[in-house]
C-alpha positions as CSV (number, residue, x, y, z in Angstrom):
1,X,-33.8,-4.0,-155.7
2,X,-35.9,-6.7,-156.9
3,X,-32.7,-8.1,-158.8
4,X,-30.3,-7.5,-155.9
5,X,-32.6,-9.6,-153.8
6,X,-33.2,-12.4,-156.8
7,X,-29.4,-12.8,-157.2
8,X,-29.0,-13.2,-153.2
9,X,-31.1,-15.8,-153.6
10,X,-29.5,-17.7,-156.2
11,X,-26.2,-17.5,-154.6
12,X,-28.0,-18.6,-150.9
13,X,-29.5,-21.9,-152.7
14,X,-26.2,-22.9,-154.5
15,X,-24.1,-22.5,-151.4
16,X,-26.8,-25.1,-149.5
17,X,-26.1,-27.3,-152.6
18,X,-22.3,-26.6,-151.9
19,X,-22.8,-27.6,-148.2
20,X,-25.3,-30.9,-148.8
21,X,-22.6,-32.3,-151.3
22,X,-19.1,-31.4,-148.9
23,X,-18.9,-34.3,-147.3
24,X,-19.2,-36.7,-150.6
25,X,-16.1,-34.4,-151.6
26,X,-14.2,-35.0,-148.7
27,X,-14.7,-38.8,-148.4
28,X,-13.2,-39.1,-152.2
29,X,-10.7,-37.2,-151.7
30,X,-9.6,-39.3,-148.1
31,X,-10.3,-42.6,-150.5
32,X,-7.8,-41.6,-153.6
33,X,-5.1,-40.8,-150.6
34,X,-4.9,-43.9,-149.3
35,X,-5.2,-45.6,-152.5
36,X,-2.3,-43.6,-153.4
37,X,-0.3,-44.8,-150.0
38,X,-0.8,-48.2,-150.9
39,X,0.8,-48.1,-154.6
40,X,3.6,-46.4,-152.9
41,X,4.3,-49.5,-150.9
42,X,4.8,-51.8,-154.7
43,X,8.4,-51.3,-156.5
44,X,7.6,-51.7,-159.6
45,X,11.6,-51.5,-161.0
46,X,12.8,-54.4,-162.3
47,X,15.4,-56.5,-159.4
48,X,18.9,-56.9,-161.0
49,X,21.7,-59.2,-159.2
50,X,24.5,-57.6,-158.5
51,X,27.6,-58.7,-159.9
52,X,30.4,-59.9,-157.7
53,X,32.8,-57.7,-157.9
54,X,37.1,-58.7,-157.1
55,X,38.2,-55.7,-154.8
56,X,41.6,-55.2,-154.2
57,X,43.4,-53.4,-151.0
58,X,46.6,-52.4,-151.4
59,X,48.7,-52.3,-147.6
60,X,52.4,-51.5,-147.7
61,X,53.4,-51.6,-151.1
62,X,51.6,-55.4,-150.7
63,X,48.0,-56.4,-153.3
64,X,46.2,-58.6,-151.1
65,X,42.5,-59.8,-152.7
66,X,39.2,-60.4,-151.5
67,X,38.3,-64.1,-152.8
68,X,34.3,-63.4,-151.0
69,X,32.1,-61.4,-152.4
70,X,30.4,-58.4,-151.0
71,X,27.0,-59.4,-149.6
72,X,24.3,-57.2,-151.1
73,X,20.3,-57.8,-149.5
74,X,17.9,-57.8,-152.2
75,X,15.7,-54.3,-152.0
76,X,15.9,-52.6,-150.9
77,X,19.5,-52.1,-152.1
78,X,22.6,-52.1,-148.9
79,X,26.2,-51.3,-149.8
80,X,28.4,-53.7,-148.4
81,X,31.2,-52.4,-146.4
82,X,34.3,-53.5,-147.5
83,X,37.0,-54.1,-143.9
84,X,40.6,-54.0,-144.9
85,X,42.2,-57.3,-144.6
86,X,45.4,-57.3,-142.9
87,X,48.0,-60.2,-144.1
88,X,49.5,-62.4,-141.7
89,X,52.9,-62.1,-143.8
90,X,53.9,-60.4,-147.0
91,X,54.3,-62.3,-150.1
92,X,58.4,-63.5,-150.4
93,X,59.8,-63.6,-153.2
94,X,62.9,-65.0,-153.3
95,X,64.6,-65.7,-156.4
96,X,65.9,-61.8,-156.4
97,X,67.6,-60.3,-153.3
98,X,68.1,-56.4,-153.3
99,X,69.6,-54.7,-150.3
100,X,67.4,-52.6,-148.1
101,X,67.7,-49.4,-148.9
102,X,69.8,-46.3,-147.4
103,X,68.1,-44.0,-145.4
104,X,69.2,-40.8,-143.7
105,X,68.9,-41.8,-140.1
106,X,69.4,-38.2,-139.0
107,X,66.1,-37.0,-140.9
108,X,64.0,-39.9,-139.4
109,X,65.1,-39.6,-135.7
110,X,61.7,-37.3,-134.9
111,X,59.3,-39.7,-137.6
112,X,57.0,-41.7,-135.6
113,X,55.7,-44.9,-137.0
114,X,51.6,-45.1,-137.4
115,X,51.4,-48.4,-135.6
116,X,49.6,-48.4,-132.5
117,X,52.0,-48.9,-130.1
118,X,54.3,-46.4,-131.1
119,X,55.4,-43.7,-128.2
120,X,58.4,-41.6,-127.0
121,X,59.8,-44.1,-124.5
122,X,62.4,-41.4,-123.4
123,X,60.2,-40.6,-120.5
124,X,61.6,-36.2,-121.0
125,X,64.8,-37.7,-121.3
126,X,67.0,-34.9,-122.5
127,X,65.0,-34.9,-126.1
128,X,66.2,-38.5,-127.2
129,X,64.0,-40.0,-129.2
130,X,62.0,-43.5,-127.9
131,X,60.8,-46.4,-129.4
132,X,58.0,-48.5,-130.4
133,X,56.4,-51.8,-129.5
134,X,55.7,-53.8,-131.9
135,X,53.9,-57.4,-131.6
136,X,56.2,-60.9,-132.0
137,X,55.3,-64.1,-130.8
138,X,56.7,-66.4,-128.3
139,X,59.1,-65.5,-126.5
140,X,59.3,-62.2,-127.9
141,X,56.0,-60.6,-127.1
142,X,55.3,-57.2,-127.5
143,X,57.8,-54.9,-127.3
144,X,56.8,-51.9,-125.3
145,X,58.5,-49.5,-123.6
146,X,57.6,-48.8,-120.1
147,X,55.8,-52.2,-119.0
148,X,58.3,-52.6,-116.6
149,X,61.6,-51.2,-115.1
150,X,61.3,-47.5,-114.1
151,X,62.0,-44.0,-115.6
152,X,65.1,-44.0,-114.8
153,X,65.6,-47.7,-117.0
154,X,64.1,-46.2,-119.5
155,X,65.3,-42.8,-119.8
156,X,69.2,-45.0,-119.7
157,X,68.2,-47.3,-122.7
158,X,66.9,-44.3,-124.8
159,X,70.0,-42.3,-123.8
160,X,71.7,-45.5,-125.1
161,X,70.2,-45.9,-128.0
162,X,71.1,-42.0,-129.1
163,X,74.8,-42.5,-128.4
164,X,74.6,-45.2,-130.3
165,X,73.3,-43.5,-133.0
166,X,75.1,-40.5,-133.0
167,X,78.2,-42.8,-133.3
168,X,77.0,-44.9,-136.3
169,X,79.3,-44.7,-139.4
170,X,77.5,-43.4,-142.2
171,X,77.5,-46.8,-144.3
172,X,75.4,-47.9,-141.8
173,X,77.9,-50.6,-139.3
174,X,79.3,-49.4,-135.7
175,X,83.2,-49.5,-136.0
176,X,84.4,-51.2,-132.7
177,X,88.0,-49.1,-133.2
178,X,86.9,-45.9,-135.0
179,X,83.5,-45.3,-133.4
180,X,85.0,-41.7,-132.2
181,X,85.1,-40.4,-136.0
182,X,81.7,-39.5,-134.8
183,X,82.5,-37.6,-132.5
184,X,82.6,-33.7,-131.8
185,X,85.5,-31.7,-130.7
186,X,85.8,-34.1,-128.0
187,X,86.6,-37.7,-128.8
188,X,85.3,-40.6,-127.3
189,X,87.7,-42.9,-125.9
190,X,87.3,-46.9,-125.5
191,X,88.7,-48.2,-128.8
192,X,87.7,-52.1,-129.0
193,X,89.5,-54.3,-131.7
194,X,89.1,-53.2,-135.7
195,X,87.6,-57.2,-136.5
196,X,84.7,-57.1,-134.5
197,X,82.6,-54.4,-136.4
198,X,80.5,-57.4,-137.4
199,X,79.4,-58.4,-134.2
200,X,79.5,-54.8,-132.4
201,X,77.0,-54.2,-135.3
202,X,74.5,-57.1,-135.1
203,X,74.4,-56.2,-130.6
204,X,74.3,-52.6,-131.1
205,X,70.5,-53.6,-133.2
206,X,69.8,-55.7,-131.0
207,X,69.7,-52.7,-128.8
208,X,67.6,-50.7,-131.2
209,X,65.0,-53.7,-132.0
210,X,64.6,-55.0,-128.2
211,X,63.2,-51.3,-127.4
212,X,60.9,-51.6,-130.4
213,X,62.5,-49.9,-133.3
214,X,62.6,-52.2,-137.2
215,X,63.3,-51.1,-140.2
216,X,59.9,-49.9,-140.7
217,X,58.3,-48.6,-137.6
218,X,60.1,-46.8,-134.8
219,X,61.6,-43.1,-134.7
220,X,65.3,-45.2,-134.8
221,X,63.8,-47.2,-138.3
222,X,66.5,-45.6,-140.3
223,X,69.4,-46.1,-138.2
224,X,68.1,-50.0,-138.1
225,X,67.4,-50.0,-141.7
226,X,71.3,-48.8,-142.7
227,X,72.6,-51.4,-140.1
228,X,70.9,-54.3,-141.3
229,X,71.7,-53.3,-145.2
230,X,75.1,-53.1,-144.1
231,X,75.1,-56.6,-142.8
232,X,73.6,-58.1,-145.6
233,X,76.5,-56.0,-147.6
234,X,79.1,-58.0,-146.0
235,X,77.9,-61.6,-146.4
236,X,79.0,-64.2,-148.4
237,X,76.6,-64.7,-151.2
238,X,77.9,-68.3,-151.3
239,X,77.9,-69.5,-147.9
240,X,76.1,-66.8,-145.7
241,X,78.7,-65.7,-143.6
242,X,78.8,-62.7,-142.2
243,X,81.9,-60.7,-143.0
244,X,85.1,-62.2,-143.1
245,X,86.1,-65.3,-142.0
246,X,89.4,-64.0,-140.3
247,X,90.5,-63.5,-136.7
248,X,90.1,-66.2,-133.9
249,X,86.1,-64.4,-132.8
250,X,84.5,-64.3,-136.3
251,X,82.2,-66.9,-135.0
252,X,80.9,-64.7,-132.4
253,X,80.4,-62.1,-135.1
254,X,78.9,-63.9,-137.1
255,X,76.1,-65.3,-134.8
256,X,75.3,-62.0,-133.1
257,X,74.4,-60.3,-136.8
258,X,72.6,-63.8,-137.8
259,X,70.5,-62.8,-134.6
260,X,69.9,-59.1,-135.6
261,X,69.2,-60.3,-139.2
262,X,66.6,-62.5,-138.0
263,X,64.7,-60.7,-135.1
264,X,64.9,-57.5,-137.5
265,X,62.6,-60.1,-140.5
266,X,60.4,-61.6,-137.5
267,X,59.8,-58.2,-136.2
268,X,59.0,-56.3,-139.3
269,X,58.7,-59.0,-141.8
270,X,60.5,-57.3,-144.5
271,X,60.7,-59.6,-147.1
272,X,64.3,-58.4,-148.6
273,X,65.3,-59.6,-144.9
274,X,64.6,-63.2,-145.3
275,X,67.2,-65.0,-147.8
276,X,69.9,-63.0,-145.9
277,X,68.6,-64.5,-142.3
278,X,67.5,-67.7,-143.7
279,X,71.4,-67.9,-145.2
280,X,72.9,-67.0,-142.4
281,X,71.4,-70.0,-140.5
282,X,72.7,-72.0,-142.9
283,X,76.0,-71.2,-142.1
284,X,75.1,-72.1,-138.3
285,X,74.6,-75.6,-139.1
286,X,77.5,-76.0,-141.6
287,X,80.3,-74.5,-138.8
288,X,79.0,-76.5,-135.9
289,X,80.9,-79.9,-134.9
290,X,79.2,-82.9,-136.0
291,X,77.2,-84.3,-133.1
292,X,78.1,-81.2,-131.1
293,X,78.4,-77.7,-131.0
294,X,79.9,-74.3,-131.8
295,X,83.2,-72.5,-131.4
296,X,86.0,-70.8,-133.4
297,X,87.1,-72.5,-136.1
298,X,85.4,-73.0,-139.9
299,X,85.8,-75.8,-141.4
300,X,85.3,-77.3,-137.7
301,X,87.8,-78.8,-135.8
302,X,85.7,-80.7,-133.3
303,X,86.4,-78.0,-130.8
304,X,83.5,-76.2,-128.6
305,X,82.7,-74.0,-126.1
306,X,79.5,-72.7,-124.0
307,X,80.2,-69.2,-125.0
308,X,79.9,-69.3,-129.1
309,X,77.4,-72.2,-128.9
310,X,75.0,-69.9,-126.6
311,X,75.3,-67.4,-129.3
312,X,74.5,-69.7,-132.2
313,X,71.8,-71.6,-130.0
314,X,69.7,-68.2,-129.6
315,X,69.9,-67.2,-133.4
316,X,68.5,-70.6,-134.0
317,X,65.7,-70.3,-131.4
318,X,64.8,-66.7,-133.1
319,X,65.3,-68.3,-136.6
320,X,62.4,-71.1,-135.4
321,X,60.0,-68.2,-134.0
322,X,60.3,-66.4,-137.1
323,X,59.2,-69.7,-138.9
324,X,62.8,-69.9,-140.9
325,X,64.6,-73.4,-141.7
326,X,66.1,-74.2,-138.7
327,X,68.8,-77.1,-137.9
328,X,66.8,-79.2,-135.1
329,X,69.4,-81.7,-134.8
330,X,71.6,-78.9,-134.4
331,X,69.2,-77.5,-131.2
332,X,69.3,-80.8,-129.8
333,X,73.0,-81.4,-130.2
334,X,73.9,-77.9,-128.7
335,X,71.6,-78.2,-125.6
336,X,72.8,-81.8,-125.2
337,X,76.3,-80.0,-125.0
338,X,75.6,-77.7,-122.7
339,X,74.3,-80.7,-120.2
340,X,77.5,-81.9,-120.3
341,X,79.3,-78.8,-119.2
342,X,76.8,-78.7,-116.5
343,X,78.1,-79.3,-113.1
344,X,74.7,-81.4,-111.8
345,X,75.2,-81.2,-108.1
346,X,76.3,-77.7,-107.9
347,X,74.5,-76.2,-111.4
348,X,76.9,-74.6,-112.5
349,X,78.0,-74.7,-116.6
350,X,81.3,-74.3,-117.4
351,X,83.3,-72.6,-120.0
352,X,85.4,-75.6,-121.6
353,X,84.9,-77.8,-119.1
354,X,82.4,-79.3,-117.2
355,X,82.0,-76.8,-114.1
356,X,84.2,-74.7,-114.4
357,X,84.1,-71.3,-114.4
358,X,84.0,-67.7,-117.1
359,X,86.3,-67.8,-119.6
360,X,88.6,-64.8,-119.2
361,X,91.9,-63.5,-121.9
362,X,95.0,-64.1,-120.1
363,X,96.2,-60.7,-119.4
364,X,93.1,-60.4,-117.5
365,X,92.7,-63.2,-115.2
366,X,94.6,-61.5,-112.4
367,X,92.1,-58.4,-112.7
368,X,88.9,-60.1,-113.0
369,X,88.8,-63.5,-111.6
370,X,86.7,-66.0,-113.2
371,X,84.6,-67.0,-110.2
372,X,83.4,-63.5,-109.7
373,X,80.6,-64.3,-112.1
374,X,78.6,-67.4,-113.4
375,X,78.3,-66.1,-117.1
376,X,77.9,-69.5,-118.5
377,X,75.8,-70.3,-116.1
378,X,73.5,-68.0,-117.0
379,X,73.4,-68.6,-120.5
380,X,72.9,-72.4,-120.1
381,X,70.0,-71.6,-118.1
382,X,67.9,-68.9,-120.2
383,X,68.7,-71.7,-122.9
384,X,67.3,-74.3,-121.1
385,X,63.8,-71.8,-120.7
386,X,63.6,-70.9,-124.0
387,X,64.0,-74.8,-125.0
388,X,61.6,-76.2,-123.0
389,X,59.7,-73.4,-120.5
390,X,57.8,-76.4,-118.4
391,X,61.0,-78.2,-117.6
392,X,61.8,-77.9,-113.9
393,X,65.7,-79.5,-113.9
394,X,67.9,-80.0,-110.6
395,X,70.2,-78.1,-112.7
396,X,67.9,-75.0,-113.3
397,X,67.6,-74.6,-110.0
398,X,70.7,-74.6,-109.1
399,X,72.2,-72.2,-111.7
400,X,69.3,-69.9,-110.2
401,X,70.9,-70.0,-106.4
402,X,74.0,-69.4,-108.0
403,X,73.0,-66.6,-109.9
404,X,71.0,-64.9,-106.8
405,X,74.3,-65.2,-104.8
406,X,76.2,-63.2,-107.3
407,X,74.0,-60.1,-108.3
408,X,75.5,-57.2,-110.1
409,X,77.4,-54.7,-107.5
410,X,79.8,-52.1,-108.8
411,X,83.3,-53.4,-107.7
412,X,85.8,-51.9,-110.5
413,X,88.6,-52.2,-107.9
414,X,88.0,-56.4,-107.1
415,X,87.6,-57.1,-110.8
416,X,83.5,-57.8,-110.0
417,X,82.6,-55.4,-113.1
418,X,80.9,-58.4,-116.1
419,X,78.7,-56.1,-118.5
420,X,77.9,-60.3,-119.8
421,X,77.6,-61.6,-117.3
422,X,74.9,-58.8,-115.9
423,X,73.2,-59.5,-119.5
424,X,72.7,-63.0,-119.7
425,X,72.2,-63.1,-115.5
426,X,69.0,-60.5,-116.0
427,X,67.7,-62.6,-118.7
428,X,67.8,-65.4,-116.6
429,X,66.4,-64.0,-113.5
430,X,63.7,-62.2,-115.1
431,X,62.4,-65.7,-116.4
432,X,62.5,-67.6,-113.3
433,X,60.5,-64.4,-111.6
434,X,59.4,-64.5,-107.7
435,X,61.8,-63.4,-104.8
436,X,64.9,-64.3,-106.7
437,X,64.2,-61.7,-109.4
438,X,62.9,-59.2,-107.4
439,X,66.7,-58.9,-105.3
440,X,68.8,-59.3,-108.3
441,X,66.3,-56.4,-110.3
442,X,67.1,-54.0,-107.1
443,X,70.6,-54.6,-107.5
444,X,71.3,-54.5,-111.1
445,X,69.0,-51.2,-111.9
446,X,71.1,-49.1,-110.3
447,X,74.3,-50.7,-110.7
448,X,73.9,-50.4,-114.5
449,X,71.9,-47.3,-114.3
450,X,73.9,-45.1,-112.3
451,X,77.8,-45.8,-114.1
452,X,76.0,-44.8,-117.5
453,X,78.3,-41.3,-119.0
454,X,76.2,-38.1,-118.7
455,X,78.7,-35.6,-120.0
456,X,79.9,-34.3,-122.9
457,X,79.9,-36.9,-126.2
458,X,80.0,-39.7,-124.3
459,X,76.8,-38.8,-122.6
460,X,74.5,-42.4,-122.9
461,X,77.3,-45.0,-123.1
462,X,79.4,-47.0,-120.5
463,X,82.9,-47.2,-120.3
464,X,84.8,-50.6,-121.3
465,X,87.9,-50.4,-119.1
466,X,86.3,-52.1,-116.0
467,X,85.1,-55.1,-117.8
468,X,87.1,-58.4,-119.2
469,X,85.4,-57.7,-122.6
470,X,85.9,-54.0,-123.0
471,X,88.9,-54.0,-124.7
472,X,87.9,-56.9,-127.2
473,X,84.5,-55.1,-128.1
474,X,85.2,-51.2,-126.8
475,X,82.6,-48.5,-125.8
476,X,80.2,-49.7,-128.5
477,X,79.9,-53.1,-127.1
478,X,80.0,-51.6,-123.4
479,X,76.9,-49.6,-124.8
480,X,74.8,-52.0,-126.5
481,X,75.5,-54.8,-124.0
482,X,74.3,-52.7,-121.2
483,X,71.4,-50.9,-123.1
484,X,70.2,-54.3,-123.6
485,X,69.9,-55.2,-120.1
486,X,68.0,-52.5,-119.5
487,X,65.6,-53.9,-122.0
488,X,65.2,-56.7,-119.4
489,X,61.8,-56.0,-118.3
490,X,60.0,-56.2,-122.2
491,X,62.7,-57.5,-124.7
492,X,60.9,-61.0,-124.4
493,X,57.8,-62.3,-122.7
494,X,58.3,-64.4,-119.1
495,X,57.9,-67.8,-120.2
496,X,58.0,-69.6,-117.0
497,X,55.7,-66.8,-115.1
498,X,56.5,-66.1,-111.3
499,X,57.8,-69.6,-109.7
């Protein structure tokens, strides 16, 4: 017992020892922690630059490098983030020119581009397949689909645009006579003439690119893609023509593919599409009349008319948006041309002459009367817009009350059917805007709209027989002519805005 109790008093006397020294304990060990939180804040590691580094990002097939390099704060350490640089335009090469190549359209119609703007424009139009805007500049906007007209405009153009492509010959063209090898069981009729697959070609891709599809974007690219390969098959690698130069029209051939070939570069910027645009507006300026203008003949003959020069007048406009050579002299000399044709009391441009009216084939004056519609009229005046948007002209504004007297209207029977004259005239109306716009709009929509096929193969397309040009260029031309005035309301911006 006396042991138990001796040992209970050692251990009672060590744990008052224990107790007086605790809080000595406790303030060391609160000291050595926040020593130890201070060190933390030091980095001792040795600071090493960084290096700049050359970082490459590759975009369609194109290398484009970084020439700054990535910003890196000293510690501690950030990765920079590296944004993808977007090139303005490709690099060209020129010295080699390779043919776009073949596609299967048929495999591409459901492919939808990755741009941003791409959509089904068909609006649940039987299935067809719509198109994509795609940014231009200028005059040409952005392409899209649906900002403007209706459903039933644009459930026309992509219904169009399918017949079109279901009637595209394999190699790529649109044959104006044998279009209805295409065909099913049931053939198409509307046969135009065999030499104008050139230019029944370059409008019907007009159609395809003024509703947003190029030969890279666009559930139509590969229908685009074989058309514009098979232009650039059939020019001259020595002077840029396009196809032969045979027939009295090849002219008009020519500049309506020049047209396509340069709005399909400007719109996709392809660069295998540049030499062949850039050629073929070389062959503009050599086949227009010194000090003058444009019409059938190469070599010229000193000959001219508002019809051809239009033609050639708008590829060169397009060839100047898309930043290709362009001719100026040859821009001024045209437009001076069509001044003189213009009638300045009355506005209106003629044909040949000054005032007159439409040219029209001779077999078909008696059927459609040349002052039923002010064609040239019309194309002197989107001209004159696209050459100068600020000018305000006497003559301007008379081609306008000319054209608002003479709307489209559906009169097969009085010869009052023009598919180009309705083209050109809805151009022209839809630049000058305000009331004038608005009547002929309500006319033309359904007038165009409601004569459009909806049975059997030639479901989508218009028939030629009612207009003065329908033999000449057949269903295809009827088709592309009129899909493209349905394209009125986003194929180009409005320059002038609502007057």
């Amino acid at each position: 017992m006396a042991h138990a109790r001796a040992t209970e008093a050692g251990f009672e006397a060590d744990m008052r020892e224990t107790l007086r020294r605790s809080p000595w304990l406790l303030l060391s060990a609160g000291l050595h922690a926040a020593a130890i939180l201070v060190l933390m804040q030091f980095d001792f590691r040795r600071t090493v630059e960084p290096t700049p580094l050359g970082i490459v990002v590759t975009l369609q097939d194109e290398a484009l490098e970084l020439l700054e390099p990535p910003v890196v704060v000293p510690p501690p350490p950030v990765t920079p983030e590296v944004q993808e640089v977007v090139a303005d335009e490709p690099v060209i090469v020129e010295e080699t020119v390779v043919p776009l190549p073949a596609s299967d359209a048929s495999s591409e119609l459901s492919a939808l581009d990755d741009s941003p703007f791409t959509g089904r424009g068909d609006n649940g139009c039987l299935g067809t397949g719509g198109g994509a805007g795609r940014p231009g500049g200028g005059p040409y906007g952005q392409r899209v689909p649906g900002r403007g007209g209706s459903t039933a405009t644009q459930c026309s153009v992509a219904l169009g645009l399918e017949w079109l492509r279901r009637h595209q010959d394999p190699r790529g063209h649109w044959d104006a006579d044998g279009f209805h090898s295409r065909c099913g069981e049931t053939l198409c009729d509307g046969k135009g003439h065999a030499m104008n697959d050139v230019g029944c070609t370059g409008l019907s891709l007009l159609a395809f690119l003024g509703a947003g599809h190029t030969s890279r974007s666009g559930a139509h690219r590969g229908v685009v893609r074989d058309g514009l390969r098979w232009l650039q098959s059939v020019q001259d690698p020595d002077d840029g023509c396009i196809g032969s130069k045979s027939g009295q029209h090849f002219l008009y051939g020519h500049a309506l593919a020049t047209l396509a070939l340069v709005e399909g570069y400007h719109l996709s910027r392809e660069p295998l599409l540049r030499r062949p645009a850039q050629d073929a507006l070389h062959f503009i300026s050599r086949s227009r009349n010194p000090y003058k203008a444009w019409r059938y003949a190469y070599p010229p003959d000193g000959d001219n008319d508002v019809s051809v020069s239009g033609w050639m007048l708008f590829a060169l406009f397009a060839g100047r948006e898309a930043q290709l050579v362009v001719d100026d002299a040859a821009i001024k000399d045209g437009m001076a041309y069509l001044e003189e044709m213009t009638d300045p009391t009355s506005g209106r441009t003629g044909y040949h002459e000054k005032g007159s009216f439409s040219a029209r084939e001779p077999e078909a004056m008696e059927r459609w009367p040349a002052d039923r519609a002010e064609a040239m009229t019309a194309v002197a005046a989107l001209l004159r817009i696209f050459h100068d948007p600020t000018a305000q002209s006497p003559a301007l504004a008379g081609a306008t009350r000319l054209l608002a007297a003479k709307p489209p209207r559906w009169d097969a029977a009085g010869g009052g059917v023009d598919y180009y004259y309705w083209y050109y005239g809805s151009y022209a109306m839809f630049q000058q805007g305000g009331r004038e716009w608005d009547a002929w709009s309500r006319a033309m929509e359904p007038t165009v709209v409601s004569h459009q096929r909806r049975e059997g193969c030639e479901t989508g397309a218009w028939d030629p027989q009612f207009d003065p040009w329908g033999a000449n260029g057949g269903r295809v031309y009827a088709t592309a002519i009129n899909t493209l005035c349905l394209e009125v309301y986003y194929r180009y911006t409005r320059l002038l805005g609502s007057r």
